[in-house]
C-alpha positions in Angstrom: 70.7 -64.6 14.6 67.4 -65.5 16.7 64.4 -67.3 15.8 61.1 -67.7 18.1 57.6 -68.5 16.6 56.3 -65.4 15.4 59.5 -64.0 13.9 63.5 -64.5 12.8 66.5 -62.5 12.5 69.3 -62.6 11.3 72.6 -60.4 9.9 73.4 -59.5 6.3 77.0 -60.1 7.2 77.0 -63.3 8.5 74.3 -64.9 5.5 77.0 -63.5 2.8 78.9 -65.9 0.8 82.0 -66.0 -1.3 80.9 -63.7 -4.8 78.6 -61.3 -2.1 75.0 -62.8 -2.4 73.3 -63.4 0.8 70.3 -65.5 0.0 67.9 -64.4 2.6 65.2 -65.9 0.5 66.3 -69.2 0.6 67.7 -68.7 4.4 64.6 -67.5 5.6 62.2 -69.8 3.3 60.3 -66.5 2.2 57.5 -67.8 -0.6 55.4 -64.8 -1.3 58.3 -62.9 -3.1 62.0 -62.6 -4.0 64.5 -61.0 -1.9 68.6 -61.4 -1.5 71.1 -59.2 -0.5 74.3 -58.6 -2.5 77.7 -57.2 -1.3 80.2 -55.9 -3.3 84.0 -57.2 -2.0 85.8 -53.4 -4.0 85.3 -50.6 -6.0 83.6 -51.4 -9.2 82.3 -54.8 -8.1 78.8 -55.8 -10.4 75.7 -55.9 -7.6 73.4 -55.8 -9.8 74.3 -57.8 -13.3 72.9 -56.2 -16.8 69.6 -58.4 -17.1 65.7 -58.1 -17.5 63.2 -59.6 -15.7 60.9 -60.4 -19.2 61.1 -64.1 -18.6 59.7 -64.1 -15.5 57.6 -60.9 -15.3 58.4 -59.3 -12.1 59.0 -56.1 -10.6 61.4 -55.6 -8.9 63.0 -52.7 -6.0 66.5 -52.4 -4.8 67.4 -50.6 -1.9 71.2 -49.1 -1.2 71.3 -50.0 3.1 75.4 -49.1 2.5 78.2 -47.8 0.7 77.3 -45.9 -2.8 76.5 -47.7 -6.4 75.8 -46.3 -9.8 73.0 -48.1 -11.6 71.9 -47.9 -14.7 68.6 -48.3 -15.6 67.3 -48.2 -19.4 70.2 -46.1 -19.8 70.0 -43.8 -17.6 72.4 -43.3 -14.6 71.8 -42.7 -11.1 74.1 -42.5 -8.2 73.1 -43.7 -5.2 73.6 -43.4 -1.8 72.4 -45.3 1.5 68.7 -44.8 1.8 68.2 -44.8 -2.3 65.5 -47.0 -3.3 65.6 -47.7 -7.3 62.0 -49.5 -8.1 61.7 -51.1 -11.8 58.2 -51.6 -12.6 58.5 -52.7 -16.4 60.4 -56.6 -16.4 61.6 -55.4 -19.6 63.6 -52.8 -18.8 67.5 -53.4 -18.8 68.9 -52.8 -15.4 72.4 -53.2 -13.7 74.2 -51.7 -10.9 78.1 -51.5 -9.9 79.8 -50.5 -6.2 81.4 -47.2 -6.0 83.0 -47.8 -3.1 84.3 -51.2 -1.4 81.8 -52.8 1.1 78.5 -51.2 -0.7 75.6 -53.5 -0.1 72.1 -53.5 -1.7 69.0 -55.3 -0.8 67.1 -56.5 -3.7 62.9 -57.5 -4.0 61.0 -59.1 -6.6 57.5 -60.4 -7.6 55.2 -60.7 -10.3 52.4 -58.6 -9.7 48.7 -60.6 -9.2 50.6 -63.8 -9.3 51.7 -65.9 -6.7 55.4 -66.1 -6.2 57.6 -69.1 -7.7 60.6 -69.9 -6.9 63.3 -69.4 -9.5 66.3 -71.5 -10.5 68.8 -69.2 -10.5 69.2 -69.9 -6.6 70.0 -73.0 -6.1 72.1 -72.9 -9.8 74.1 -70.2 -7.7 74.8 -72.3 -5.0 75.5 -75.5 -7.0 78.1 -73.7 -10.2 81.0 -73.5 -7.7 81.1 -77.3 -7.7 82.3 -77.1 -11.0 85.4 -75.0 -10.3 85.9 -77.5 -8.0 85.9 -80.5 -10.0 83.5 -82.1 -7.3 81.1 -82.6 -10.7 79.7 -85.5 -9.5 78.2 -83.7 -6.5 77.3 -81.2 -9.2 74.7 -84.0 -11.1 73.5 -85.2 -7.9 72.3 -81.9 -6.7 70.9 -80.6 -9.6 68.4 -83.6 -10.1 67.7 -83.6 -6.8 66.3 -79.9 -7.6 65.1 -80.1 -11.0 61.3 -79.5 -11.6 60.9 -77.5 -8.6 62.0 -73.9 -9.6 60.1 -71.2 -12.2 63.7 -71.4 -14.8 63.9 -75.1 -15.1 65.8 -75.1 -18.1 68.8 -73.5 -16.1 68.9 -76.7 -14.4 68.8 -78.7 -17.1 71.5 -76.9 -19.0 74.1 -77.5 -16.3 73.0 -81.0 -15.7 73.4 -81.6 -19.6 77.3 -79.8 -18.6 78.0 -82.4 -15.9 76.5 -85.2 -17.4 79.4 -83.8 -20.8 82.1 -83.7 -17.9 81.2 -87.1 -16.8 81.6 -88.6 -20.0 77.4 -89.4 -20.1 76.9 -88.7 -23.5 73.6 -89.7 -24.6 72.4 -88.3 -20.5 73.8 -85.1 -21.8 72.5 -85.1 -25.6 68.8 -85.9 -24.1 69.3 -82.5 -21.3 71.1 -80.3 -23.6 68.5 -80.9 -26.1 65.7 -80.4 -23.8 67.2 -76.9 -22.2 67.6 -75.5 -26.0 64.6 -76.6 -26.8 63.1 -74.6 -24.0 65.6 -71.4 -24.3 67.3 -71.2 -27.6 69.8 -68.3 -26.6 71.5 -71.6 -24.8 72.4 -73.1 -28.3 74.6 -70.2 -28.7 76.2 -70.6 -25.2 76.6 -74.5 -25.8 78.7 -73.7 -29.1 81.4 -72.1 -26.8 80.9 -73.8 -23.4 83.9 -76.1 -22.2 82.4 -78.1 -20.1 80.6 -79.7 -23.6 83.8 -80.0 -25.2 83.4 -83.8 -25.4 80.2 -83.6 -27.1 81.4 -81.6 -30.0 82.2 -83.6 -33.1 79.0 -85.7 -32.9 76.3 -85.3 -34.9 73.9 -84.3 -32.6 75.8 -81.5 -30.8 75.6 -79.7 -34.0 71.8 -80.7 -34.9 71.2 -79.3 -31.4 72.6 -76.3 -31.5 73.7 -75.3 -35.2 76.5 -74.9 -36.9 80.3 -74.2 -35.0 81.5 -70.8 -36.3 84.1 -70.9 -39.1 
């Protein structure tokens, strides 16, 4: 890793954390567009998860630097070998991408096009999540209000905060987040109806006027 005025470097290798991402973006404090790295630890490991880009309208390339991965691309397959670039134009189109072999590693770049790059929640929500696993959930809050309302995906934030706040036995904190983050992206309701971490909140009122009914 080196870094002078005009430039930086650094490895893939050494910027990879547990789960595969390296998050250049972030490590690098790139602002004009989207770009990560992910590594996949065996055979069959997701690089790429099954998602769209509609929400946030970008396009976005991947680019196979080693190993060999199958995507998948609005159903169609492609296998892919070191030098393979896969470019997505439409955000709506579904898109996912496994490891054929153990160590394969893509390179992935994003942006919307004639608009200026945003940054996007999903980073730092990445980085934070492990907390929970680790019960540190306190840690969890304080970090995720110390990045809310700065990343394109807000509601991601919000949702999570809503889970800790649950954990920490908040309530009316986690009512007045969880509300907000349905409120903004209503496919959460359906998540909150099953998420543990809200277990606490389920059997007042509000959880279900939030979210709907609990199955039968």
């Amino acid at each position: 890793m080196a870094t002078t005025t005009q430039f930086e470097t650094a490895q893939i290798d050494d910027l990879t954390r547990d789960g595969g991402w390296a998050p250049l973006r972030r490590h690098f404090g790139v602002t004009a567009f989207g770009i990560n790295a992910w590594t996949a630890a065996e055979a069959g490991g997701t690089l790429v998860g099954e998602h769209d880009e509609t929400r946030s309208g970008h396009e976005e390339l991947y680019v196979v630097l080693a190993g060999r991965a199958t995507f998948t691309v609005a159903g169609e397959t492609l296998e892919a070998v070191p030098g393979t670039v896969v470019f997505v134009r439409d955000p709506a189109t579904k898109r996912t991408a496994v490891a054929d072999e153990a160590g394969t590693t893509i390179l992935s770049v994003g942006g919307a096009p004639g608009e200026p790059y945003r940054l996007r929640a999903w980073e730092p929500n990445l980085e934070i999540f492990p907390l929970f696993g680790r019960g540190e959930v306190a840690e969890a809050k304080r970090r995720l209000e110390e990045e809310l309302g700065r990343y394109d995906g807000n509601e991601v934030l919000i949702y999570n905060l809503a889970c800790a706040e649950a954990r920490l036995g908040e309530t009316d904190a986690a009512f007045e987040h969880l509300r907000e983050a349905v409120a903004e992206r209503e496919s959460f309701a359906e998540l909150a109806r099953g998420d543990e971490d809200l277990a606490s909140l389920r059997g007042d009122a509000r959880f279900e006027e939030i979210v709907g009914a609990m199955p039968g």
